[in-house]
C-alpha positions as CSV (number, residue, x, y, z in Angstrom):
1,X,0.0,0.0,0.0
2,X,1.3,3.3,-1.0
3,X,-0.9,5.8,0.7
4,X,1.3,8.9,0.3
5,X,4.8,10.6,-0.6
6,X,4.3,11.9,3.1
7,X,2.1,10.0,5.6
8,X,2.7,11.8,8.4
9,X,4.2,15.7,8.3
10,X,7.7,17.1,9.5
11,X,5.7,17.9,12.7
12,X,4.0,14.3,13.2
13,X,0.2,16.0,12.1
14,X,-1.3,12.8,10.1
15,X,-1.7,14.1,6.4
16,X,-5.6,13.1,4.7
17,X,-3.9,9.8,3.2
18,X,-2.4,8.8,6.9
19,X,-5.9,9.4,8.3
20,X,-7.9,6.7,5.7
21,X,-4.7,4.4,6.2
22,X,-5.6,4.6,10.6
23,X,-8.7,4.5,9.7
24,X,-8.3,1.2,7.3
25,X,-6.2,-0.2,10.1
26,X,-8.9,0.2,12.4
27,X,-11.8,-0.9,11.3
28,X,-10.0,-4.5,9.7
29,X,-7.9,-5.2,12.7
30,X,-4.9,-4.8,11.3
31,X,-1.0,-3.7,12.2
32,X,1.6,-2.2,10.1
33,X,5.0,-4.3,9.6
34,X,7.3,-1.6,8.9
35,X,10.4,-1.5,11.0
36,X,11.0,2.1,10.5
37,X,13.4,2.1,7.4
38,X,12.4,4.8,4.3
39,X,11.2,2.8,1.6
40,X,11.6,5.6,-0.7
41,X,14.7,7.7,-2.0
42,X,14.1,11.2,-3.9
43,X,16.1,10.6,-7.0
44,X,16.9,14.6,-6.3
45,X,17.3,15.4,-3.5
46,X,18.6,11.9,-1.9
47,X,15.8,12.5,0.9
48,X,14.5,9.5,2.2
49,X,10.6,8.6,3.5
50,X,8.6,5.8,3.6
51,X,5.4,5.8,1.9
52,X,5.0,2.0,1.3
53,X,3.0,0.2,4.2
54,X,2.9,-3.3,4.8
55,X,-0.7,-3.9,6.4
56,X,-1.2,-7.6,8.1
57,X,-4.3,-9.2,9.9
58,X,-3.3,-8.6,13.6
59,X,-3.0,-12.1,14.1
60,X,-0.2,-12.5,12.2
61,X,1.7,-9.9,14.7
62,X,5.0,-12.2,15.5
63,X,4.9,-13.8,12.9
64,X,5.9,-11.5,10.1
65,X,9.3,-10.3,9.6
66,X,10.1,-7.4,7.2
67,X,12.8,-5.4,5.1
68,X,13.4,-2.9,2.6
69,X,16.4,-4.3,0.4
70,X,19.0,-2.1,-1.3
71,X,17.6,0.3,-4.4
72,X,17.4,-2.0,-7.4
73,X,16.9,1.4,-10.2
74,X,13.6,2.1,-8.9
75,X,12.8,5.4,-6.3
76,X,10.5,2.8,-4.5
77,X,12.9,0.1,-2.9
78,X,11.5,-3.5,-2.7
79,X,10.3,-4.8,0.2
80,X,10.3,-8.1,1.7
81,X,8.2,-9.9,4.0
82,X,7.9,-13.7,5.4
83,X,5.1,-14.7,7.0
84,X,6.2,-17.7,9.5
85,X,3.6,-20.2,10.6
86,X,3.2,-23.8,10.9
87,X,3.6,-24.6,7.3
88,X,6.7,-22.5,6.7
89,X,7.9,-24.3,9.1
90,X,7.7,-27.8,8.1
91,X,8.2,-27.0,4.6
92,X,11.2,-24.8,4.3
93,X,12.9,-24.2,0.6
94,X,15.5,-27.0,-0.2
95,X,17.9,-27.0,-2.9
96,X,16.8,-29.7,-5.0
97,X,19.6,-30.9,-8.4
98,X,17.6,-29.6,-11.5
99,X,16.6,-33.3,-13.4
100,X,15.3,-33.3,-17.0
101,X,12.8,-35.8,-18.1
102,X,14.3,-36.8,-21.5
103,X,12.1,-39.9,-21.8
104,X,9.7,-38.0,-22.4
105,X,10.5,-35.8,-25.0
106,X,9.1,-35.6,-28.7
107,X,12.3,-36.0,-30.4
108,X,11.1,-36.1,-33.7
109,X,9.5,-33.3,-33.6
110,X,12.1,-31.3,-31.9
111,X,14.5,-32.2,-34.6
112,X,12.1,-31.2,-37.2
113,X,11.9,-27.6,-36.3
């Protein structure tokens, strides 16, 4: 959610957008998984801020960890977030050795083209 180049102003007022974002968060039980870093740079001015919000079901409180990653070209810098729970848990990514199934291939039919 990108709710505003400035959700809150230099002197912590909440801008129109930061008042329909508390007001989202609200009414759906929600919390925000920011840590704090910007999530924005100015391409002029080198300012940073942090209009991207990362809204989760409350329930999911401690269970969520977040980052904003290094600038990959963009003003907006990706975020990343992992939700951990029982499944994430017991099924955590494994490198598996990449396998081709040759027999069954259409060789002819490759070869043709």
């Amino acid at each position: 959610l990108t709710a505003t180049p400035n959700f809150g102003t230099r002197s912590n007022q909440v801008t129109k957008w930061g008042e329909k974002v508390v007001d989202l968060v609200l009414a759906n039980n929600l919390f925000c998984c920011n840590d704090g870093s910007p999530t924005r740079i100015n391409r002029g001015t080198g300012g940073l801020s942090t209009p991207d919000v990362t809204l989760a079901s409350s329930n999911l409180n401690n269970k969520i960890t977040w980052s904003a990653v290094d600038d990959l070209g963009s003003d907006h810098m990706p975020i990343i977030f992992q939700v951990k729970n029982e499944y994430t848990k017991r099924h955590t990514q494994t490198k598996k050795r990449k396998r081709w199934r040759r027999n069954n291939a259409d060789w002819d039919s490759f070869s043709c083209q």
